[in-house]
HTML snippet that shows the backbone in 3Dmol.js (N, CA, C, O; Angstrom):
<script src="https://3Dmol.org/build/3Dmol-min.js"></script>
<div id="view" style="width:600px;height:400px;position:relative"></div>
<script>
const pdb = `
ATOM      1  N   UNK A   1       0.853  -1.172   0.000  1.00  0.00           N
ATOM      2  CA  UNK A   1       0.000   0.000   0.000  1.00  0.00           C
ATOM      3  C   UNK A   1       0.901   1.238   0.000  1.00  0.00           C
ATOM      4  O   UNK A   1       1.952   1.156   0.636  1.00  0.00           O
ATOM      5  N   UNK A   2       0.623   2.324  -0.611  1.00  0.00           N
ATOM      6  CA  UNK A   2       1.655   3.293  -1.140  1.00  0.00           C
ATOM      7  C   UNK A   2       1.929   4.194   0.266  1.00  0.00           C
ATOM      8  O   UNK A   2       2.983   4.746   0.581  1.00  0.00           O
ATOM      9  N   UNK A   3       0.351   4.164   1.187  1.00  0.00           N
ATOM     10  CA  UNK A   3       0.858   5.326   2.402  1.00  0.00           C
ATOM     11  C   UNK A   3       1.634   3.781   3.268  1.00  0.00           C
ATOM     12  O   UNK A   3       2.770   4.059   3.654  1.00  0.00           O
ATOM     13  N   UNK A   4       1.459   3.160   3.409  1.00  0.00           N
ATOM     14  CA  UNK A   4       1.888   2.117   4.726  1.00  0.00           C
ATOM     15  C   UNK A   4       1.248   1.500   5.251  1.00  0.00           C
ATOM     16  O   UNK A   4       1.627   0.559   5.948  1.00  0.00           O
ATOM     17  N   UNK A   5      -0.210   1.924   5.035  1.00  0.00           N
ATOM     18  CA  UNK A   5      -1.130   1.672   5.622  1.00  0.00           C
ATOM     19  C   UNK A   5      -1.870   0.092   5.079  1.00  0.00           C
ATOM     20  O   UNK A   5      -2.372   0.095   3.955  1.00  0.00           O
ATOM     21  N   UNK A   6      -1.899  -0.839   5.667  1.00  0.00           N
ATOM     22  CA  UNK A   6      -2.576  -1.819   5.176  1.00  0.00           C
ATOM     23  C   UNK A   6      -3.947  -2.029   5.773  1.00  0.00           C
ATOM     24  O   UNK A   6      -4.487  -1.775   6.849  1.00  0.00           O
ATOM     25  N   UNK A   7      -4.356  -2.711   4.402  1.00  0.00           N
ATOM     26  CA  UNK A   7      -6.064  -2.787   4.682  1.00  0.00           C
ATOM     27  C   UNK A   7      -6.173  -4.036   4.302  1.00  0.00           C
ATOM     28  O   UNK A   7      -6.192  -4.712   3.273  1.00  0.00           O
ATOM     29  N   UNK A   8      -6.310  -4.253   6.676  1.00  0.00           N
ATOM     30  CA  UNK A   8      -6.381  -5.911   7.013  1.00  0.00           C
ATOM     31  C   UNK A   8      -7.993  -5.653   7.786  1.00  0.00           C
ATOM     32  O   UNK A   8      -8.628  -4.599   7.774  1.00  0.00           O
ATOM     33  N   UNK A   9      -8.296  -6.632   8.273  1.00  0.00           N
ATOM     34  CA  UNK A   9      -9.372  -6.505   9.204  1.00  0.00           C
ATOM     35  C   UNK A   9      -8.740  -5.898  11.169  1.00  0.00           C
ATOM     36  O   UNK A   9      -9.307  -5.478  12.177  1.00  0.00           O
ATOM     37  N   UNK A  10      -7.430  -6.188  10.792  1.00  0.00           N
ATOM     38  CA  UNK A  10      -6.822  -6.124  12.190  1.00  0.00           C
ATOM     39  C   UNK A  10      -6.308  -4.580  12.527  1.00  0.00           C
ATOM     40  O   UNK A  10      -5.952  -4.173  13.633  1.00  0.00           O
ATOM     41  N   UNK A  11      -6.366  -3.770  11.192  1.00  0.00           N
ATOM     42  CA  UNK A  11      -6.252  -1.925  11.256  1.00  0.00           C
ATOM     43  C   UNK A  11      -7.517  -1.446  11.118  1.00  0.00           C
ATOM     44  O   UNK A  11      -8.409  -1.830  10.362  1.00  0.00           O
ATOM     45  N   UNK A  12      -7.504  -0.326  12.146  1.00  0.00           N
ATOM     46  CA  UNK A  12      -8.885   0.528  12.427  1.00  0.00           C
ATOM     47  C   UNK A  12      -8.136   2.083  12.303  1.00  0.00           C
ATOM     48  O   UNK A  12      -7.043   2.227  12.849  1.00  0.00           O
ATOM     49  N   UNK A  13      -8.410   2.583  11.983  1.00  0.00           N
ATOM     50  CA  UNK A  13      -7.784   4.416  12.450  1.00  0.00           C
ATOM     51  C   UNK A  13      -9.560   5.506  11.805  1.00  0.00           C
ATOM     52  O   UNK A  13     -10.297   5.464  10.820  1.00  0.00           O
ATOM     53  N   UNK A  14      -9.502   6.086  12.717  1.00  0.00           N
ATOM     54  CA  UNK A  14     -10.506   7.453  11.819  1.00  0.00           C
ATOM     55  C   UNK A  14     -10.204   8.470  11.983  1.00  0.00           C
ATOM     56  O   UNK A  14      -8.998   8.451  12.225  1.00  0.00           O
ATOM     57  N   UNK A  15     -10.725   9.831  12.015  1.00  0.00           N
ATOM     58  CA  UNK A  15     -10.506  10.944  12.528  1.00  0.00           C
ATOM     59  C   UNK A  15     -10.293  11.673  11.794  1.00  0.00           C
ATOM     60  O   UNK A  15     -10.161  11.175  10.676  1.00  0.00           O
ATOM     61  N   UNK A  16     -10.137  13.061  11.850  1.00  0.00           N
ATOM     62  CA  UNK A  16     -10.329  14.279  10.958  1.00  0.00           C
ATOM     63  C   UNK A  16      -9.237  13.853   9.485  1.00  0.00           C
ATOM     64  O   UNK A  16      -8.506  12.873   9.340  1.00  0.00           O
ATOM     65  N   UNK A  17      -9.559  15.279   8.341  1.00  0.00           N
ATOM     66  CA  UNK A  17      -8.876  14.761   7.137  1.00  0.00           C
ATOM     67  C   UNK A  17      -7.453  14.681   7.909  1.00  0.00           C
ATOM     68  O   UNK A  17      -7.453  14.888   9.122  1.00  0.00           O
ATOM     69  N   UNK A  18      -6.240  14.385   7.239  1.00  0.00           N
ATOM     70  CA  UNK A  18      -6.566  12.618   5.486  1.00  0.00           C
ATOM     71  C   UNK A  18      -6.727  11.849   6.310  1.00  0.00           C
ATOM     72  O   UNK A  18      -6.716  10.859   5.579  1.00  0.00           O
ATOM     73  N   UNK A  19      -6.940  11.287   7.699  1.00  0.00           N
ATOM     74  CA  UNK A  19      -7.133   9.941   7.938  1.00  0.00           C
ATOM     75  C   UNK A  19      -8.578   9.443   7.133  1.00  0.00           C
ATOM     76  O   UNK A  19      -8.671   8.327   6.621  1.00  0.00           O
ATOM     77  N   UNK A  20      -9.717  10.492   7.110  1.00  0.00           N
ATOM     78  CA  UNK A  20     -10.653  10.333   6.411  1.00  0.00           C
ATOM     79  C   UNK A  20     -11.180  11.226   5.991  1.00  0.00           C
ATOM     80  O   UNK A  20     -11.532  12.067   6.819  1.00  0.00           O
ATOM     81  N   UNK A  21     -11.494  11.486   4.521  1.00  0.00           N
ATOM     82  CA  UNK A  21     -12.667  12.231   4.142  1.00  0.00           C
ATOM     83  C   UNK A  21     -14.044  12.758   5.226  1.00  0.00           C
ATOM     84  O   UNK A  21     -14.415  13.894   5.524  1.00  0.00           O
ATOM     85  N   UNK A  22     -14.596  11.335   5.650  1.00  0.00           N
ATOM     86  CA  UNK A  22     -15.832  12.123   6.710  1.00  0.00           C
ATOM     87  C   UNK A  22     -14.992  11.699   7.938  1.00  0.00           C
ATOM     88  O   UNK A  22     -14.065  11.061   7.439  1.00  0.00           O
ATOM     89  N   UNK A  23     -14.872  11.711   8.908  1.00  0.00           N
ATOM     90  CA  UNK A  23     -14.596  11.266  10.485  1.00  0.00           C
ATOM     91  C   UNK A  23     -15.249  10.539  11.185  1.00  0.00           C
ATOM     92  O   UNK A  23     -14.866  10.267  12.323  1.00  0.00           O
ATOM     93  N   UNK A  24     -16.428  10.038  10.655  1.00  0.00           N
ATOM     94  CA  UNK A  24     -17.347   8.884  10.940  1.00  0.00           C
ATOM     95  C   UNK A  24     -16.725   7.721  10.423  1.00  0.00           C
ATOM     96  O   UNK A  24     -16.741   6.676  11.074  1.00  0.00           O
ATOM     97  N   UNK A  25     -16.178   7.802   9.313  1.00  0.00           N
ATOM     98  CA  UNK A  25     -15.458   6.656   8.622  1.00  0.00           C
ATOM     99  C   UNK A  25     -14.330   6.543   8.786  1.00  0.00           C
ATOM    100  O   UNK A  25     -13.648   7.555   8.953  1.00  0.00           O
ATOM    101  N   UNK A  26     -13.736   5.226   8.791  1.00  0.00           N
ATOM    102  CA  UNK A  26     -12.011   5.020   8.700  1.00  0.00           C
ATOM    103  C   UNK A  26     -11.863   4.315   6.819  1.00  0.00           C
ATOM    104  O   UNK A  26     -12.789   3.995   6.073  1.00  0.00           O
ATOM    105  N   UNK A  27     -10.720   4.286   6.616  1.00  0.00           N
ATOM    106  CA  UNK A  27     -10.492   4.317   5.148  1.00  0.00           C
ATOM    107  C   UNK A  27      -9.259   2.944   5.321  1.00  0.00           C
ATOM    108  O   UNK A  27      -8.290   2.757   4.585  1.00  0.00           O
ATOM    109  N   UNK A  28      -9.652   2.168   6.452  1.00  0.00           N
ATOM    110  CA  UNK A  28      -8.688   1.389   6.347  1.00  0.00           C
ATOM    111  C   UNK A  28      -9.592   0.465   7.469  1.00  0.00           C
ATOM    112  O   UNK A  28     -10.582   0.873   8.076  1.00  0.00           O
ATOM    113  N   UNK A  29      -8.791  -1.304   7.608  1.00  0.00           N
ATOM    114  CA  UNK A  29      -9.697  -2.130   8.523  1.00  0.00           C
ATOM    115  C   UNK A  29     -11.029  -2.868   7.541  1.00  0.00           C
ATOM    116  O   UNK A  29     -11.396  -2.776   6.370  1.00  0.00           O
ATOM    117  N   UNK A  30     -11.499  -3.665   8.828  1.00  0.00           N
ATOM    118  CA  UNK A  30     -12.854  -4.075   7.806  1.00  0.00           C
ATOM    119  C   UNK A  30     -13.867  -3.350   7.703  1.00  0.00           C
ATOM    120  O   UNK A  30     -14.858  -3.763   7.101  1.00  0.00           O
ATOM    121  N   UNK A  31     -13.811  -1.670   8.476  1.00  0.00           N
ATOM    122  CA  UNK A  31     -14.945  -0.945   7.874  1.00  0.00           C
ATOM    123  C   UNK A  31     -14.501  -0.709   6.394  1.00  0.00           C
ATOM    124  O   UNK A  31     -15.353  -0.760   5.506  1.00  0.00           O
ATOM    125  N   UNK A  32     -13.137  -0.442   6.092  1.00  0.00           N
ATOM    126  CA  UNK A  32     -12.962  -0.136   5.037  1.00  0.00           C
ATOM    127  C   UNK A  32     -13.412  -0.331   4.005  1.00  0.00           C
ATOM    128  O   UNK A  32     -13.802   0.289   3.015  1.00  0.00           O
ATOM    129  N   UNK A  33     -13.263  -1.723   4.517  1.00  0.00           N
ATOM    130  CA  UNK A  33     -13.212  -2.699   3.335  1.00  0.00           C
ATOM    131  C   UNK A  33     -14.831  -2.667   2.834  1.00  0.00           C
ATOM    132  O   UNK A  33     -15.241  -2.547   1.679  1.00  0.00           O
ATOM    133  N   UNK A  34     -15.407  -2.775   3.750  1.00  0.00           N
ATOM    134  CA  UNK A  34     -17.147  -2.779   3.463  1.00  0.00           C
ATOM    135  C   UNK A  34     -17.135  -1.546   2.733  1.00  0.00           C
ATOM    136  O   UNK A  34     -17.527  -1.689   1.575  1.00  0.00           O
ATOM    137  N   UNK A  35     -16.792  -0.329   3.062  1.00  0.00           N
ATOM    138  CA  UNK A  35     -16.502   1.007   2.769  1.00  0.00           C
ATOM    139  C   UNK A  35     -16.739   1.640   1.070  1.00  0.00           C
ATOM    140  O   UNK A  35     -17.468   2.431   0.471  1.00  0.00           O
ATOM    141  N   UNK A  36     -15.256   0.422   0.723  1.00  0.00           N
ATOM    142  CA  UNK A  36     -15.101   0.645  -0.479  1.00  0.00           C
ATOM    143  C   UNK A  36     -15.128  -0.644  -1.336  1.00  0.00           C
ATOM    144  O   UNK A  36     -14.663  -0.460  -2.462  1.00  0.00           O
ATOM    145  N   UNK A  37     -15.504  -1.748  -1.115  1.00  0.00           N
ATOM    146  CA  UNK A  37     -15.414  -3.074  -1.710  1.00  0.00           C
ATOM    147  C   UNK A  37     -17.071  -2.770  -2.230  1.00  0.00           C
ATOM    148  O   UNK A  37     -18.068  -2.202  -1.785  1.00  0.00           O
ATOM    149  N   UNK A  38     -16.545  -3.760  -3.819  1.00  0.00           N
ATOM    150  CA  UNK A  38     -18.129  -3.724  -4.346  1.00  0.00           C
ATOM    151  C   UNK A  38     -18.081  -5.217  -4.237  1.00  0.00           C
ATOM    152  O   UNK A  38     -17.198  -5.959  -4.668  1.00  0.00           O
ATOM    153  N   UNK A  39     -19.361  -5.593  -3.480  1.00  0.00           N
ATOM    154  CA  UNK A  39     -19.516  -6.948  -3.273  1.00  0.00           C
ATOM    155  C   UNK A  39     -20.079  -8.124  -4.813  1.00  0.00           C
ATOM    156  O   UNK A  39     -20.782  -7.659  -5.710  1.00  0.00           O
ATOM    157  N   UNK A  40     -19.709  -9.270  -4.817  1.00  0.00           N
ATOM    158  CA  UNK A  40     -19.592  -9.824  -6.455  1.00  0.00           C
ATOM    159  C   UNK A  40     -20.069 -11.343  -5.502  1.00  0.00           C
ATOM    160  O   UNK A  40     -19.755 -11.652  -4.353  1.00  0.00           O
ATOM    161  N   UNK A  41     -21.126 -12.244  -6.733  1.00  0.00           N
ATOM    162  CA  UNK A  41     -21.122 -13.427  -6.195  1.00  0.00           C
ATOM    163  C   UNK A  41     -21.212 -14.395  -7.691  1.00  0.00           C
ATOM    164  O   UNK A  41     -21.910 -14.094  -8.659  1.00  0.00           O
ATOM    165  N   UNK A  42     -20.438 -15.450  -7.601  1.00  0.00           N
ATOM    166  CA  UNK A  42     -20.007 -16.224  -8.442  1.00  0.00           C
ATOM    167  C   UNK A  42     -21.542 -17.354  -8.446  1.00  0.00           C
ATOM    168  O   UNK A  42     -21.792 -18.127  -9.371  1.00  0.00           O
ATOM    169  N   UNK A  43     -22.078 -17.251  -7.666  1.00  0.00           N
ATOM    170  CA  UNK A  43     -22.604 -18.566  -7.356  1.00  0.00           C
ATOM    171  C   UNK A  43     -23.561 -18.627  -8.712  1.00  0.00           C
ATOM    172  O   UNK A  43     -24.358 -17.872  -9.269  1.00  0.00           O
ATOM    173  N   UNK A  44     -22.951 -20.135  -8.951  1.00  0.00           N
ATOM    174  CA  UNK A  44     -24.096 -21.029 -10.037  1.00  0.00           C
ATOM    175  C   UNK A  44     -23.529 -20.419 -11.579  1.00  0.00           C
ATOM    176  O   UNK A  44     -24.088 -20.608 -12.659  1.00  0.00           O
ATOM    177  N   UNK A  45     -22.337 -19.687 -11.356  1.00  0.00           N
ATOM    178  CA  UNK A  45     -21.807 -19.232 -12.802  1.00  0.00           C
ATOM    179  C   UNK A  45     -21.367 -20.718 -13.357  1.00  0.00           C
ATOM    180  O   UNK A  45     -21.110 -21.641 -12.585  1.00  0.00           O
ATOM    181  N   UNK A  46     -21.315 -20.830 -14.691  1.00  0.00           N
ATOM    182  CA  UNK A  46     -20.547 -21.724 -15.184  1.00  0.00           C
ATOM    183  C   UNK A  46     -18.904 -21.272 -15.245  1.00  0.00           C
ATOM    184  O   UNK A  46     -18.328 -20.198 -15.419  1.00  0.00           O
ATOM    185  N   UNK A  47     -18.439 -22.746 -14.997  1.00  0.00           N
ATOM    186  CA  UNK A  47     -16.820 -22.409 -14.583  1.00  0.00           C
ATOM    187  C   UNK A  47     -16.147 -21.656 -15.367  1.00  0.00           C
ATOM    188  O   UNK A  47     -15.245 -21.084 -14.755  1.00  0.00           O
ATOM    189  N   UNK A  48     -16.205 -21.335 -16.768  1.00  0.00           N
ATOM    190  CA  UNK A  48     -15.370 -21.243 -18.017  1.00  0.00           C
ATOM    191  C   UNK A  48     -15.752 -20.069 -17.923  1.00  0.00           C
ATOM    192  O   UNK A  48     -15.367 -19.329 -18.828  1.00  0.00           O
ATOM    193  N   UNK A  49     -16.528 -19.528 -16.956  1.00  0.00           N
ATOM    194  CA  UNK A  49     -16.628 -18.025 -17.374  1.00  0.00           C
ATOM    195  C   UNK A  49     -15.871 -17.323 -15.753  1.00  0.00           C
ATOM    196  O   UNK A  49     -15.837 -16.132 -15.443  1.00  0.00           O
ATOM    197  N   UNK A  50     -15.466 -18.212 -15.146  1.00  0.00           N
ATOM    198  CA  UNK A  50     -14.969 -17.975 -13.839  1.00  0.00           C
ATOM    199  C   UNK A  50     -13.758 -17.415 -13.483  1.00  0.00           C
ATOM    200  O   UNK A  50     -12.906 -18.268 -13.731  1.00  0.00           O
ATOM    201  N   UNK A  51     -13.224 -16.389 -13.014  1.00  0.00           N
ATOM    202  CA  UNK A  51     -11.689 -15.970 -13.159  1.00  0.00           C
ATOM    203  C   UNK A  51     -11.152 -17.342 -12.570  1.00  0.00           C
ATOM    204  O   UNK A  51     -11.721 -18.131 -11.816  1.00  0.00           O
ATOM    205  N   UNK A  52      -9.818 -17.393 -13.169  1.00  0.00           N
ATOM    206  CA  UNK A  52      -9.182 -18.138 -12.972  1.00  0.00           C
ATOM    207  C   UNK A  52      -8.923 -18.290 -11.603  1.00  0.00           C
ATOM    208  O   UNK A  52      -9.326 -19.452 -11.545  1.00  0.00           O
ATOM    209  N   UNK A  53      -8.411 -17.931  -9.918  1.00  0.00           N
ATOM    210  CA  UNK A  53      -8.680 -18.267  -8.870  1.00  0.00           C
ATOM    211  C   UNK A  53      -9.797 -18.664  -8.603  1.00  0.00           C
ATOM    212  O   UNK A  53      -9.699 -18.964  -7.413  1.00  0.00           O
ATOM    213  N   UNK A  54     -10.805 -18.871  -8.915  1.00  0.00           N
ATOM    214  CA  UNK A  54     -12.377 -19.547  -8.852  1.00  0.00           C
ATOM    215  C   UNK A  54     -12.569 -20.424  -9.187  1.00  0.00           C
ATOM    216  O   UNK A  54     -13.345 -21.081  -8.493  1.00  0.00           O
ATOM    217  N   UNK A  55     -11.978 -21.139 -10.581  1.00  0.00           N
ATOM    218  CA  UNK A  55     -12.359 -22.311 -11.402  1.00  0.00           C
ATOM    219  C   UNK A  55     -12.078 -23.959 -10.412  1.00  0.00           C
ATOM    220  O   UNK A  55     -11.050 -24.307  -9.830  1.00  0.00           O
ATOM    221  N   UNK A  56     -13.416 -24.703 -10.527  1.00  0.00           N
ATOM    222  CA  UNK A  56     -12.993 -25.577  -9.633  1.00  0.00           C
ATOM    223  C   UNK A  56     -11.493 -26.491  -9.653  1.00  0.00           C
ATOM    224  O   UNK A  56     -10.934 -26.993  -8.678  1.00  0.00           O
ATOM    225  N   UNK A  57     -11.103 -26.521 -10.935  1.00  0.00           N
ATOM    226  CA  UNK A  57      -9.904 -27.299 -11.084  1.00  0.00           C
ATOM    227  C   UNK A  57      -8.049 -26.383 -10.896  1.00  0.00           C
ATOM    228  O   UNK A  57      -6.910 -26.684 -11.251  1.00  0.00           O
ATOM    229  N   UNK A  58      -8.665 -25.234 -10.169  1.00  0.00           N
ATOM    230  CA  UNK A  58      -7.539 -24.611  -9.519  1.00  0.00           C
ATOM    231  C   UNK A  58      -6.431 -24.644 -10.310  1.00  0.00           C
ATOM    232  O   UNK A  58      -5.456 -25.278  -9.905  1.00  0.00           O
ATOM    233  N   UNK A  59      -6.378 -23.921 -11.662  1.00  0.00           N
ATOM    234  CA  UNK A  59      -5.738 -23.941 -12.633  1.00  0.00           C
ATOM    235  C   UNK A  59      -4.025 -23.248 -11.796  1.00  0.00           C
ATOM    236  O   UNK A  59      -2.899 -23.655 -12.084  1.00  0.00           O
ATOM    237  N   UNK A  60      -4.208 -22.657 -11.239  1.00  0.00           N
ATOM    238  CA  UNK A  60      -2.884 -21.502 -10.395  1.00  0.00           C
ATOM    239  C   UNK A  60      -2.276 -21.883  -9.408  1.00  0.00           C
ATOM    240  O   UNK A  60      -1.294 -21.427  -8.822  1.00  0.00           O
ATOM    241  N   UNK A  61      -3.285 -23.273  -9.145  1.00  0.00           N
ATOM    242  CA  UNK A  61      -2.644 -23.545  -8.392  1.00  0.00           C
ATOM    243  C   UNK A  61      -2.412 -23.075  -6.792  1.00  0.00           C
ATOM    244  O   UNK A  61      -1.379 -23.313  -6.166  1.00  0.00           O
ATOM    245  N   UNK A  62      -3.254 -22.560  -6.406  1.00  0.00           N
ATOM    246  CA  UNK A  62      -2.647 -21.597  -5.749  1.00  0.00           C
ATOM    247  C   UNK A  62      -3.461 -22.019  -4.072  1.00  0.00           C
ATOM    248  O   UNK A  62      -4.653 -21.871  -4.341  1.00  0.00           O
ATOM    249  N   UNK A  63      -3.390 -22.399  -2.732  1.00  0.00           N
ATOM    250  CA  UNK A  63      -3.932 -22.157  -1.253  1.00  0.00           C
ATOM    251  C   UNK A  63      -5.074 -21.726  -1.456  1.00  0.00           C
ATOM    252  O   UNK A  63      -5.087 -20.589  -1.928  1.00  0.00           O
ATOM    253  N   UNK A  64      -6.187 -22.258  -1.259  1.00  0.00           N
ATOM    254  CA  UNK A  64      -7.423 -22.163  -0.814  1.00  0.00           C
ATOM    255  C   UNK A  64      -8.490 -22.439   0.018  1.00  0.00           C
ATOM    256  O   UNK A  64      -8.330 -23.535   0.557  1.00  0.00           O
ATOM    257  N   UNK A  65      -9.477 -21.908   0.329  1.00  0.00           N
ATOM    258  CA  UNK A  65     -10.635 -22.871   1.312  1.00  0.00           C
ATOM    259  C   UNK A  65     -11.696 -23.286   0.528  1.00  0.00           C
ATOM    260  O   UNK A  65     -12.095 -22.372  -0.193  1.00  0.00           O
ATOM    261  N   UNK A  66     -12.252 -24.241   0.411  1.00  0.00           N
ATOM    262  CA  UNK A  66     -13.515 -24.082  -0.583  1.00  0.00           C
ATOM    263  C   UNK A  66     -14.423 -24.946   0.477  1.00  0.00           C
ATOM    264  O   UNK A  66     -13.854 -25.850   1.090  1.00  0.00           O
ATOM    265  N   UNK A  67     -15.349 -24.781   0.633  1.00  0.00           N
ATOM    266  CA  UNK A  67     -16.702 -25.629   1.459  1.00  0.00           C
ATOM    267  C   UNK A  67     -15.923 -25.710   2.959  1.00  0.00           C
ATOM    268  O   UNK A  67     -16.224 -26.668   3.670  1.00  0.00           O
ATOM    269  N   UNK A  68     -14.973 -24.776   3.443  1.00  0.00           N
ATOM    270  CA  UNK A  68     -14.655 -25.153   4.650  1.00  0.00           C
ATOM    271  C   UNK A  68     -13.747 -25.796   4.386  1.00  0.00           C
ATOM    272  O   UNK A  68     -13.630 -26.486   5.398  1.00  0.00           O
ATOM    273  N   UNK A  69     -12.835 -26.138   3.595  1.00  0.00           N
ATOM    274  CA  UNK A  69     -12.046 -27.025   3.351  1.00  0.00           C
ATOM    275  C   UNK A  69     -10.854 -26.317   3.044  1.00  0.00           C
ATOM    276  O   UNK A  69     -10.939 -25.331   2.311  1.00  0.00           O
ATOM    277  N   UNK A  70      -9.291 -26.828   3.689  1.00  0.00           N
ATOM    278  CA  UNK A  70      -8.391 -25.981   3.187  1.00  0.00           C
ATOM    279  C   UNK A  70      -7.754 -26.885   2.377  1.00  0.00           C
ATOM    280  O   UNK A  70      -7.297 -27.972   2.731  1.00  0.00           O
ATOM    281  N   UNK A  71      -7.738 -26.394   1.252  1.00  0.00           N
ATOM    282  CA  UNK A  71      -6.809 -27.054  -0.161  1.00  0.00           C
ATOM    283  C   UNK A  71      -5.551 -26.320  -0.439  1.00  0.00           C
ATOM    284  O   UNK A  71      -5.631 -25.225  -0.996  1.00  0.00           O
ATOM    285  N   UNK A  72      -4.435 -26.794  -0.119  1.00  0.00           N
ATOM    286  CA  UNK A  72      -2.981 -26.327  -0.471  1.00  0.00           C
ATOM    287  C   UNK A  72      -2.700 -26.183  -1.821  1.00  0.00           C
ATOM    288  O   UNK A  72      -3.332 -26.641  -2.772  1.00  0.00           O
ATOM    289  N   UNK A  73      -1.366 -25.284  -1.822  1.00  0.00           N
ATOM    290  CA  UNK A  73      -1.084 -24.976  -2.994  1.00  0.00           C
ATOM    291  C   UNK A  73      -0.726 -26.200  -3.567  1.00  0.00           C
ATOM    292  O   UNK A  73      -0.454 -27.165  -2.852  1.00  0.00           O
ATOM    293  N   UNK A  74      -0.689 -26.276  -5.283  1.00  0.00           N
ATOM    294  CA  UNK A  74       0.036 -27.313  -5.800  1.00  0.00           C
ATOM    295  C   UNK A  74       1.561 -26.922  -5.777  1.00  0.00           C
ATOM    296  O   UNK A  74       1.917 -25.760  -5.579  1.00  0.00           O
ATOM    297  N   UNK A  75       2.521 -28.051  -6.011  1.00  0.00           N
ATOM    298  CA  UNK A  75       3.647 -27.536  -6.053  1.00  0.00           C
ATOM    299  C   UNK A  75       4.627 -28.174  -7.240  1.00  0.00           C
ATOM    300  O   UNK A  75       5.773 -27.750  -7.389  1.00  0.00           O
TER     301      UNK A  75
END
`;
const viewer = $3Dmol.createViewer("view");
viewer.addModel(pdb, "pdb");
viewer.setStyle({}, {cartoon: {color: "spectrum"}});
viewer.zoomTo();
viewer.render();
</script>
């Protein structure tokens, strides 16, 4: 993140400008994230239209959870 600031669920900060535009809001944390995240749901897409971290056959390879389940990276 370019200020330092990371946007985890475990950072909170608010308060007058630049920490935030309004002072009701923080611009970092999981208000943030609700804040500024546009929420997206995959469900019942067909796979081939699925970004690639989504597709059930885990083309990337890559650490995941799916159904509660943690599936490791391939290696």
């Amino acid at each position: 993140v370019p200020t330092g600031v990371e946007v985890a669920l475990s950072m909170q900060h608010g308060g007058p400008y630049p920490a935030s535009t309004d002072s009701r809001f923080t611009s970092v944390g999981a208000d943030g994230i609700k804040r500024f995240a546009r929420p997206l749901s995959f469900q019942s897409w067909p796979d081939e239209l699925l970004p690639d971290e989504l597709k059930e056959g885990n083309p990337l390879g890559i650490a995941r959870t799916v159904d509660g389940e943690l599936h490791t990276a391939k290696k």
